[in-house]
Each structure stands twice: as structure tokens, then as C-alpha cells.
C-alpha positions as CSV (number, residue, x, y, z in Angstrom):
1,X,47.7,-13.7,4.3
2,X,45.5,-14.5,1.3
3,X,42.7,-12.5,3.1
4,X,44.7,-9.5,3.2
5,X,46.0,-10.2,-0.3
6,X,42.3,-10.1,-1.0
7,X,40.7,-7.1,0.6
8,X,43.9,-5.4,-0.8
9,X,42.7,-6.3,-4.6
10,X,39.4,-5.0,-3.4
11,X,40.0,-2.0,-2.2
12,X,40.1,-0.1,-5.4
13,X,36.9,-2.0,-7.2
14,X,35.1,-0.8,-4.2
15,X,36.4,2.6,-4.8
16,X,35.5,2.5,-8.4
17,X,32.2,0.8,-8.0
18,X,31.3,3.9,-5.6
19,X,32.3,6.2,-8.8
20,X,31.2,4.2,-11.7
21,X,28.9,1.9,-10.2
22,X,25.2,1.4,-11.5
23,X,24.3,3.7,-8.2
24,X,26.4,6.2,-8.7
25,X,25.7,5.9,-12.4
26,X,21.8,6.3,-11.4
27,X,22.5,9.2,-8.9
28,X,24.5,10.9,-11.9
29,X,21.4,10.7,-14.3
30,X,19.6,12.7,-11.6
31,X,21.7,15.4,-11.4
32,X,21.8,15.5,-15.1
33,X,18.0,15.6,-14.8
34,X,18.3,17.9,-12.4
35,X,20.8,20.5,-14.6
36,X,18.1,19.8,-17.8
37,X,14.9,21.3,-15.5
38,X,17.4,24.2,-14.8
39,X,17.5,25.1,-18.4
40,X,14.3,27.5,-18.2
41,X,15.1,29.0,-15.1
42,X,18.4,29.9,-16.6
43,X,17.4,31.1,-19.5
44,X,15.0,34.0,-17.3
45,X,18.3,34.4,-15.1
46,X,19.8,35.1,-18.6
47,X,17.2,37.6,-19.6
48,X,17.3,39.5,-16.2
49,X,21.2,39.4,-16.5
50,X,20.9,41.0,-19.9
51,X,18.1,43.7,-18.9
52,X,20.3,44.9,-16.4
53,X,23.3,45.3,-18.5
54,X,25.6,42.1,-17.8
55,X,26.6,40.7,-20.9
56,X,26.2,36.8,-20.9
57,X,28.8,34.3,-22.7
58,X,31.6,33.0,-22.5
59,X,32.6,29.0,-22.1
60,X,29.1,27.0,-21.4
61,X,28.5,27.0,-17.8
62,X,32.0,27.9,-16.7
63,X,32.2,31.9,-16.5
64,X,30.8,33.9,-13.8
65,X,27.9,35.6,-15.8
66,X,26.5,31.9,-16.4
67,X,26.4,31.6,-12.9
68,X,25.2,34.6,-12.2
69,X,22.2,34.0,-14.5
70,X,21.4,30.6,-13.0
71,X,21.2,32.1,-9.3
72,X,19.0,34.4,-10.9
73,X,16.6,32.0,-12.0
74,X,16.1,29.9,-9.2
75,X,14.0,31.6,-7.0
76,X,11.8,31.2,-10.0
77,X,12.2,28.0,-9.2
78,X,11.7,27.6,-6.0
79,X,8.3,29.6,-6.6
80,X,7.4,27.2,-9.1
81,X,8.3,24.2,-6.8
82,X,4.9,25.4,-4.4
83,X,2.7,23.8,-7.0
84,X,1.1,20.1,-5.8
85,X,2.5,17.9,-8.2
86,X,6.5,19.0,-7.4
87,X,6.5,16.6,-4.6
88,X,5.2,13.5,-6.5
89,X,7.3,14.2,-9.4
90,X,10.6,14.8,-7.1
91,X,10.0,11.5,-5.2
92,X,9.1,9.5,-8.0
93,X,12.7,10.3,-9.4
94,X,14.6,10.3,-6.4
95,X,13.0,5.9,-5.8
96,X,13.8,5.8,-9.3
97,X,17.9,7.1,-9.6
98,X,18.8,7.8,-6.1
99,X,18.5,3.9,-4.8
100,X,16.6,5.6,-1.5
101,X,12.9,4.6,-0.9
102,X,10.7,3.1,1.6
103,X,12.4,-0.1,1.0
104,X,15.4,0.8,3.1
105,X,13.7,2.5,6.0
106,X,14.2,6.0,4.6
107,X,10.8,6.9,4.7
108,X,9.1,9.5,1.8
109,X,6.6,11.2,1.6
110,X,3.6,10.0,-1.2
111,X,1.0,12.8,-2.8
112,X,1.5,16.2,-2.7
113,X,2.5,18.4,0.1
114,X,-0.7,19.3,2.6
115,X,0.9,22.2,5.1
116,X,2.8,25.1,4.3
117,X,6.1,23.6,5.9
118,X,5.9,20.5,3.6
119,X,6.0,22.8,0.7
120,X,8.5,24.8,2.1
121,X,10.8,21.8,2.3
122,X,9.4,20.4,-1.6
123,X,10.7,24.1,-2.7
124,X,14.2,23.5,-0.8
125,X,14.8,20.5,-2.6
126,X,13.7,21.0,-6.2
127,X,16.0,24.8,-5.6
128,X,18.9,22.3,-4.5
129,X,18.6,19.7,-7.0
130,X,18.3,22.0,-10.1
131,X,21.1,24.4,-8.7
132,X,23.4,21.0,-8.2
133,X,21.8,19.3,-10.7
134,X,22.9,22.9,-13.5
135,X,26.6,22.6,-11.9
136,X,27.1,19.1,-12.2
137,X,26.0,19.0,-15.5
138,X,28.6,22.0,-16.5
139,X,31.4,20.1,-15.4
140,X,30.6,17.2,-16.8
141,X,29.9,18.2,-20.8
142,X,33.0,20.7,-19.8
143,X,35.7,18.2,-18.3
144,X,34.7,15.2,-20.0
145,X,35.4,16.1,-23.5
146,X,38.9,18.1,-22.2
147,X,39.7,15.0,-20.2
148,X,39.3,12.6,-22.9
149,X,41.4,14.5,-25.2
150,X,43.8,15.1,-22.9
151,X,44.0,10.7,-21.8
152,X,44.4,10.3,-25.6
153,X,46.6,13.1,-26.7
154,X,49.7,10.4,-27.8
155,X,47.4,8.3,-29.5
156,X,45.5,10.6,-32.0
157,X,48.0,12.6,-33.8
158,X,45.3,15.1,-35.2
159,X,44.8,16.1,-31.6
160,X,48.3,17.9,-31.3
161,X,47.6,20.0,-33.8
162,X,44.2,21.7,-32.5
163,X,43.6,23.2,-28.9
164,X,46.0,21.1,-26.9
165,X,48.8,21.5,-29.5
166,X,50.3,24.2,-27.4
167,X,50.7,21.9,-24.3
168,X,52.3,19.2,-26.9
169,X,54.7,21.7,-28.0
170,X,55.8,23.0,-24.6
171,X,55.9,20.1,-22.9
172,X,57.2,17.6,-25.5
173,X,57.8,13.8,-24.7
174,X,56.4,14.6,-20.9
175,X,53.6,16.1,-22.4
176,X,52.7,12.6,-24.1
177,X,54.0,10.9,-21.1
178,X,52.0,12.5,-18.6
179,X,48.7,13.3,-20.7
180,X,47.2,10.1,-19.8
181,X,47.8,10.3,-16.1
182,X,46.5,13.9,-16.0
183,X,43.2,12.7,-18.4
184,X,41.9,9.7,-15.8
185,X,42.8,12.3,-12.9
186,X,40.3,14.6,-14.3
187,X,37.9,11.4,-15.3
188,X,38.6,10.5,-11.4
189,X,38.3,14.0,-10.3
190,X,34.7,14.9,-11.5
191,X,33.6,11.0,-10.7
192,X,34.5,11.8,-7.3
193,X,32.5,15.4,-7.1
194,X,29.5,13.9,-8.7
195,X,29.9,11.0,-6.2
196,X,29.8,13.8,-3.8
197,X,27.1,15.7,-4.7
198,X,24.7,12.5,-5.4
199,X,25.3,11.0,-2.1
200,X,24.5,14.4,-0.4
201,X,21.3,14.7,-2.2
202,X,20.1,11.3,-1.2
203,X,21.3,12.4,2.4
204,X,19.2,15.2,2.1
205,X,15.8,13.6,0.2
206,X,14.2,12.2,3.3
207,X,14.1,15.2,5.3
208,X,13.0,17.6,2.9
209,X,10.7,15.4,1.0
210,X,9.7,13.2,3.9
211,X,6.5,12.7,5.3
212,X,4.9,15.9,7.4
213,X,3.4,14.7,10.7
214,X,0.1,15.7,8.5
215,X,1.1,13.0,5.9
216,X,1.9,10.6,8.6
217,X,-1.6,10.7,10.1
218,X,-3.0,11.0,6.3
219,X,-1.5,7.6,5.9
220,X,-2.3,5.7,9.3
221,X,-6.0,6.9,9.0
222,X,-5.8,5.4,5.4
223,X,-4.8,2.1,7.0
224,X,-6.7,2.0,9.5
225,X,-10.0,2.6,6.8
226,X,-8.6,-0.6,4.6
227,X,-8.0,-2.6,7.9
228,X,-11.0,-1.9,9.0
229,X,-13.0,-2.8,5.3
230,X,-10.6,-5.9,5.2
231,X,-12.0,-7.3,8.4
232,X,-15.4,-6.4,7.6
233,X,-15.0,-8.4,4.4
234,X,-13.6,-11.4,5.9
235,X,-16.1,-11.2,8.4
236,X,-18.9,-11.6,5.7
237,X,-16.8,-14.5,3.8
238,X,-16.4,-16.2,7.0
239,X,-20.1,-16.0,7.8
240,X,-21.7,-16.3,4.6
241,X,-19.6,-19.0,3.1
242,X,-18.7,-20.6,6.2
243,X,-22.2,-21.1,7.1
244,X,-23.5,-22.2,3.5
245,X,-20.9,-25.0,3.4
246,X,-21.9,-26.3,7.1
247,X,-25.3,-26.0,6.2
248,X,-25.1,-27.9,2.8
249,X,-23.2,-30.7,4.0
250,X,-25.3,-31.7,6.6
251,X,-28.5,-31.2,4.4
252,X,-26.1,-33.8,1.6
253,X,-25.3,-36.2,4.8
254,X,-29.1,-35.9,5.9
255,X,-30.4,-36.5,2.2
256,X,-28.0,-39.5,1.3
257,X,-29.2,-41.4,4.7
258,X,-32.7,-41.3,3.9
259,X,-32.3,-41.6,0.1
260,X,-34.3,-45.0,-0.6
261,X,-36.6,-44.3,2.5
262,X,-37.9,-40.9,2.1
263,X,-37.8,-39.2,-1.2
264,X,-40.1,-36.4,-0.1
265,X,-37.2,-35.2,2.2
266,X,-34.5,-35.7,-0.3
267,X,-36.5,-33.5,-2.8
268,X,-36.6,-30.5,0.0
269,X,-32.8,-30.6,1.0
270,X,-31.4,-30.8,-2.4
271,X,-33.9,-27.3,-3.1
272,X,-32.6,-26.2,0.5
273,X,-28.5,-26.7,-0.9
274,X,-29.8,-25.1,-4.3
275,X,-31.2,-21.9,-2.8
276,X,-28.4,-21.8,-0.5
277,X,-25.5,-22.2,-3.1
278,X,-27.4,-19.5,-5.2
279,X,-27.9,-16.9,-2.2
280,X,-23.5,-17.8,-1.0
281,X,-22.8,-17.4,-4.3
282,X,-24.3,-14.4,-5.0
283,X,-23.1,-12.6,-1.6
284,X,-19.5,-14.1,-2.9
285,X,-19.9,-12.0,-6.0
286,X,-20.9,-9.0,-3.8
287,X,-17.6,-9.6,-1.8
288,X,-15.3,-9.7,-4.6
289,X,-16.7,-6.9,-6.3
290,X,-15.8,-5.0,-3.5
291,X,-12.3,-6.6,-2.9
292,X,-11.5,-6.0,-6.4
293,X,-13.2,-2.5,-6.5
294,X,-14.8,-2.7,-10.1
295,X,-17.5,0.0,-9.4
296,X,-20.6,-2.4,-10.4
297,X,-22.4,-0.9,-7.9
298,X,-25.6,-1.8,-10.0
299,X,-24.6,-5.5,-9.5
300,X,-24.3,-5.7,-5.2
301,X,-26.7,-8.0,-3.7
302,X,-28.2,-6.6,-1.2
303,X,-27.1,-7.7,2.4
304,X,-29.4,-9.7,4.6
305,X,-31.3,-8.6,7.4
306,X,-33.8,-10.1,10.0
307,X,-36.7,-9.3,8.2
308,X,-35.8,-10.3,5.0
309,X,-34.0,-13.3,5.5
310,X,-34.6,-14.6,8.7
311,X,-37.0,-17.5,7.7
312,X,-35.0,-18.4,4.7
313,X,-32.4,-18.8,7.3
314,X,-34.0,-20.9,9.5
315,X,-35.6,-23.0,6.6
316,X,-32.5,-23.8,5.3
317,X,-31.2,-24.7,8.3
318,X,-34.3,-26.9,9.1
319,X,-33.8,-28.5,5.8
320,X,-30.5,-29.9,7.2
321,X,-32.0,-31.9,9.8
322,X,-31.4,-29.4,12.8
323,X,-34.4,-28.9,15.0
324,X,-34.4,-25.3,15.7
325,X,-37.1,-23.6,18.4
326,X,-37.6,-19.9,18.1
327,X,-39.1,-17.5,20.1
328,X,-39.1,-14.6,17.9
329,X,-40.6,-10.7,19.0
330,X,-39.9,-7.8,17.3
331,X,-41.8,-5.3,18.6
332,X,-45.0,-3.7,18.1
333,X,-43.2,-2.5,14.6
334,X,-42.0,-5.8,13.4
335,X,-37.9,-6.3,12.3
336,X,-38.7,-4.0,9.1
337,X,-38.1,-0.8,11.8
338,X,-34.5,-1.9,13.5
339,X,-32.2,0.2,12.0
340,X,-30.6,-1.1,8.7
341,X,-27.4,-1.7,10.1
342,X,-28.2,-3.5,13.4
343,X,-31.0,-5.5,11.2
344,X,-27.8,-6.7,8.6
345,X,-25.1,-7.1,11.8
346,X,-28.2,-9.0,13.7
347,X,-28.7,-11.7,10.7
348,X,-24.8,-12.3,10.6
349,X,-25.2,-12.9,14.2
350,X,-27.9,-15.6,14.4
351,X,-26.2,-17.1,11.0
352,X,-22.8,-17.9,12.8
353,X,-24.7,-19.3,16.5
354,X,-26.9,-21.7,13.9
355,X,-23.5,-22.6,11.9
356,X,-21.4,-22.8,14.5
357,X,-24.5,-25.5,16.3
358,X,-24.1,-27.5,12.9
359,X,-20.7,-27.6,13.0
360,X,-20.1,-29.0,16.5
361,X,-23.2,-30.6,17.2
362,X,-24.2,-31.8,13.9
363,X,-27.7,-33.3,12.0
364,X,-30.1,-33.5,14.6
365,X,-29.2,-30.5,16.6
366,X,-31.6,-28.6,18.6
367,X,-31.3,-25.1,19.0
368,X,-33.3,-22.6,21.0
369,X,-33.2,-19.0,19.2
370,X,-34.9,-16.2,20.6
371,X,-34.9,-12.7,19.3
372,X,-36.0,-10.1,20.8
373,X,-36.8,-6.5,20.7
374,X,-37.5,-4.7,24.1
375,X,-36.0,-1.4,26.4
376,X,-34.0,-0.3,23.2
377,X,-32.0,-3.6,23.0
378,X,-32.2,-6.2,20.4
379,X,-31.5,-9.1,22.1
380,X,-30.1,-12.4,20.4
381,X,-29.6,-15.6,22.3
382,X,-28.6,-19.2,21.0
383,X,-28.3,-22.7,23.4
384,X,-27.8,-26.2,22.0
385,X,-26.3,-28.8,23.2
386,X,-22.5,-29.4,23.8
387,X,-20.8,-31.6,21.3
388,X,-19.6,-35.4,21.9
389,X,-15.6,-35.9,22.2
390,X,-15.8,-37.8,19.3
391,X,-18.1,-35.1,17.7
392,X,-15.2,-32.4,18.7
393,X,-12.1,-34.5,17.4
394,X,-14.4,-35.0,14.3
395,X,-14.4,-31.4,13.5
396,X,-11.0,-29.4,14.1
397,X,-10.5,-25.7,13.5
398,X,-12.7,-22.7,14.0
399,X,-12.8,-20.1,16.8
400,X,-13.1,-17.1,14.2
401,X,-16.8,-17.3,14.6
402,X,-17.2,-16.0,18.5
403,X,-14.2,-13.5,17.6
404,X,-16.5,-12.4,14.3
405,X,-19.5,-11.9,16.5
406,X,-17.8,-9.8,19.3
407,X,-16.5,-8.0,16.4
408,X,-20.1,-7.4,15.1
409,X,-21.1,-6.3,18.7
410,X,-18.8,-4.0,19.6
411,X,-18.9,-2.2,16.6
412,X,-22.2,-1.5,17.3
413,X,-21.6,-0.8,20.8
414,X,-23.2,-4.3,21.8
415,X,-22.0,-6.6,24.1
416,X,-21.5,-10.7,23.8
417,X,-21.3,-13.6,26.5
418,X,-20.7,-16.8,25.4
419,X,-19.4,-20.3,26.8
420,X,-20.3,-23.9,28.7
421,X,-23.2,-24.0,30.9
422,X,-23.3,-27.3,32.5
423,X,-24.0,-29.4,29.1
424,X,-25.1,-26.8,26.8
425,X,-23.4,-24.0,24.9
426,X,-25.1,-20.6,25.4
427,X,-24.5,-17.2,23.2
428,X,-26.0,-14.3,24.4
429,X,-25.5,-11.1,22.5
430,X,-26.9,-7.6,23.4
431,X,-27.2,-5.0,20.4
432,X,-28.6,-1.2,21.5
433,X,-30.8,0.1,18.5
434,X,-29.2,3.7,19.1
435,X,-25.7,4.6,18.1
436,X,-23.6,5.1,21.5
437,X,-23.3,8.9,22.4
């Protein structure tokens, strides 16, 4: 029983919320907006009407001539509608005062409109929501003031002696009586049309300013771009810093064990963690700049390749107490004439099979590298041995390594093979020097 009692009582705050409410309150402002944008327009209507001969006046937006002059401007309107920036403007207001947006799975569209049917539809709606907007906004500065005169006809005496006097006189006590009644019906009335009118306009926004099947593949190859720059990105952090923390806490491990014994070593790992820090964090700084898209072009580091950085590489790695082997042969040309690309991706590559040695294997590691250039192949391959169990439960995480290096591959139209062979751990990555036709 109380329940029903209940939804009983809220049956008519529902009904006024859906009049008055803040939404319907927003969705009323547009119209409004909409009936100030059709000023112009129906001023030119006005114009035309008087060329021809049709005299304009009259009661503000009630007569026919009004009418007839607002129909007259807008196809004006509409034609004004083709130009780019309608759309934006027209969706920016509808998120704003209609309570419809991409929030609530009603998608629209962003930009301006790119075919000729998306600007067909832009025209539609800017025609509809000036000619509602102009009609709404008649009846309202017409019936509110009437209607709010009329709701407070028996308390202002100075009202029954102006315009509404007449009705006080003819209908006498009833008039007084039923003036209030007939004022909130009016109120209620107009609420209710503008109700009307707003929630068929925010029926209607999607389809006519929703995305065009252009715009939808606008937008997914937009997203696909910053995917794609967003993985690259955390590629490079991964690798570059990644690596540079591996590498200078085994060189700090290494230079603390032989502290007292063998100064000379100390000397060269704390320059190797030095040079390191400085190169990560200047690579960081490169990153960042780009993630937060400053423009300081002038201020990128340049990216690392094989034969710029290579023996900095393995020197630094050296200096952390792994023993690496290389067997290193670039071609009658030398690293300097691998493409640019393939030279950066192939650095990254031999960065992460050293760090990922150090961080399994740890100080002491040795590592056979070979690079290679032969038959239009740069060839890349890493063995060291497997890792202890203790090492292993020493050392959780990873795994993003091998996926960043497949990554690096196949953009490139390489190939990788990694995994366990017998006690050692063996990379083997294949990069073609020519773009894949």
C-alpha cells in the first residue's frame, strides 16, 4: 500500500520534472537559440514579403504574414547551413542543451561535414532547428506574458482595468475564479509543446548530425595512427629505460662487491651508470616531448642505431660484469649503409636480448651476439645461458620484451624465433633491408 501511495505522489513530479526540469529547461534554451539565429533569415523573408507586396505586422510572431516571412527566409538558411563550420557549431550546442552526446551511445559526428550527404543532413537540421527554434520562441514571449496575467488576474487589481478587463467584466466572480486555472493551463500547455518539440529535436540530432560512414573511417584511421604512436612509444620506454635500469644495477651490485679490492673497476662502472643515466635520460626527454607534443623539435635526441651506438652498448653492458662475445659483420659498407630505420629498430633489438640476459641471468652472464649483414637480411641472434630457479623466483615480471621485439620485426616485415634450447636461451631475429612489396 505505501508503495502505491508512493508512486502515486510521484507521478506528477515526474510529469513536472519532464516540463520544468533542468533538461527540459536546457532543451528550451536551444530552441530559444535556435528562434534568435532565425532573426536574420526572417528579417530577408520580411524584405521579400514586402517587395512583393504583402504587408508585414501584426502581433509578433503570431499572424500569418510573420510566418510567411520566416518560411521565406529559410532556404537562406539552409544555404548558409553548407558552410564547414555549421556542423561543429550545431553539435557543440546540441552536447551542450540537448543532454545527447557520445556519452549515452548516441553517437555525433565531430569536424565539419566531408561528403555532400553529410552536409545535406547539417542543412536539414540547422533548417529545422531555426524554423522550430522561431516558433517556439513566438509562443513563448506570446503565451507567457498573457498566461501570467491571466493566473494573476484576482490578485492585481490594476490588471482588470487594461486588456483583460473585458473578460473581468463579462465574466465576473467566475472570471476571478477560473483565471488561475486557465493561466497554469496555458503555463502547462506551452511547457508541454516545448517539451515536445525539444525531445523531437534530440530524436532527430543523431541522424542528421551523426557521423557519415566517411567520418567513421576518418575517426578509426585517427585511432589507429595514435595506437600505433602509443605502442611505438612504450616500446622505446620499455627498451630504453628498461634496459638502463638492468644495466645500472648490476654495474652498482658488481662495483659494491669489489669496492675495497679493485678500485680500478669501481672507477669504470660508476662512468658506465653515469653515461648510461645521461643517454636514458635524455631518450626519456625525447619520449615525453613527444607524448606531450610541445613541438621542440630542435631539442629530440636522436635515436640510436648500430653504428652509432652499438659499442657504447656493449661497453656499458661489459661494464656491468656481463661477458659478452660478438661476432659482428656488416658488410662490405659497414652499419652506416642499413637503412635508417632498420639500423634504429636493429639497436632496440640487440638492447632488449642483452637486457633481457641481465635480467634473468645476472652479473657474470655470457652472451654470444652476432650480427650480421648478408643476402639482403640483417640478421640478429642472442644465446646465454638459462637462468637458475632461484635466479627466476629472484626476478618476477617481464614478458613485454620478446612481445616488443616481434613488434619491431614485423613492422619491418622481419621475422623472430625465440625460446629454450637444451640449457640456453636463443633469440633469433631476421630483418630484410627492403620494405616488403
Amino acid at each position: 500500500m505505501t508503495r502505491i501511495v508512493r508512486r502515486a505522489l510521484s507521478a506528477p513530479a515526474r510529469g513536472l520534472s519532464a516540463l520544468y526540469g533542468r533538461r527540459a529547461l536546457r532543451r528550451w534554451t536551444h530552441l530559444v537559440l535556435g528562434g534568435a539565429l532565425s532573426m536574420p533569415y526572417y528579417l530577408v523573408g520580411s524584405v521579400v514579403l514586402v517587395t512583393l507586396g504583402t504587408e508585414v505586422g501584426g502581433p509578433a510572431f503570431l499572424g500569418p504574414p510573420h510566418v510567411l516571412a520566416l518560411m521565406a527566409g529559410l532556404p537562406l538558411a539552409a544555404v548558409t547551413a553548407l558552410f564547414p563550420l555549421t556542423r561543429p557549431l550545431s553539435v557543440t550546442a546540441v552536447r551542450a542543451l540537448c543532454g545527447i552526446g557520445d556519452g549515452d551511445g548516441t553517437g555525433l559526428a565531430d569536424g565539419p561535414a566531408r561528403s555532400g550527404a553529410a552536409r545535406g543532413r547539417t542543412a536539414v537540421w540547422f533548417t529545422l532547428h531555426l524554423g522550430v527554434g522561431a516558433v517556439t520562441s513566438g509562443m513563448t514571449l506570446a503565451v507567457v506574458p498573457f498566461a501570467s496575467a491571466v493566473l494573476l488576474l484576482p490578485l492585481v487589481p490594476a490588471l482588470r482595468t487594461g486588456p483583460l478587463g473585458e473578460l473581468y467584466r463579462d465574466g465576473g466572480a467566475w472570471a476571478l475564479v477560473l483565471s488561475p486555472l486557465a493561466g497554469a493551463a496555458m503555463l502547462l500547455l506551452l511547457a508541454g509543446c516545448v517539451a515536445l518539440a525539444g525531445a523531437l529535436l534530440a530524436r532527430a540530432a543523431p541522424a542528421l548530425l551523426g557521423p557519415a560512414p566517411a567520418d567513421r573511417l576518418a575517426e578509426a584511421e585517427r585511432r589507429a595512427a595514435d595506437l600505433a604512436v602509443r605502442g611505438r612509444l612504450a616500446r622505446e620506454l620499455h627498451d630504453s629505460v628498461g634496459h638502463a635500469l638492468s644495466a645500472v644495477t648490476l654495474q652498482a651490485v658488481a662495483a659494491r662487491k669489489v669496492l675495497d679490492t679493485d678500485p680500478g673497476f669501481v672507477r669504470e662502472a660508476l662512468a658506465a651508470i653515469e653515461e648510461t643515466t645521461r643517454r636514458t635520460v635524455g631518450e626519456l626527454d625525447a619520449v615525453l616531448g613527444v607524448l606531450r607534443d610541445t613541438g621542440e623539435r630542435g631539442t629530440t635526441v636522436p635515436a640510436p642505431t648500430l653504428e652509432t651506438d652499438l659499442d657504447g652498448l656493449l661497453r656499458r653492458t661489459r661494464a656491468g660484469g656481463a661477458l659478452i662475445d660478438t661476432t659482428l659483420d656488416p658488410g662490405p659498407h659497414g652499419f652506416g649503409a642499413l637503412p635508417p630505420q632498420v639500423s634504429r629498430e636493429a639497436y632496440r633489438i640487440v638492447q632488449e636480448a642483452l637486457s633481457n640476459a641481465l635480467r634473468h641471468a645476472g652479473a657474470g652472464v655470457r652472451v654470444d651476439l652476432t650480427v650480421t649483414v648478408a643476402d639482403g637480411n640483417l640478421d640478429i641472434t642472442a644465446h646465454n645461458p638459462l637462468p637458475r630457479p632461484a635466479d627466476t623466483a629472484s626476478r618476477p615480471g617481464g614478458g613485454h620484451g620478446l612481445r616488443g621485439i616481434a613488434d619491431r620485426a614485423r613492422l619491418l616485415g622481419g621475422r623472430t624465433e625465440s625460446g629454450a634450447r637444451e640449457d640456453r636461451w636463443l633469440l633469433r631475429v631476421r630483418l630484410p633491408l627492403r620494405a616488403p612489396r
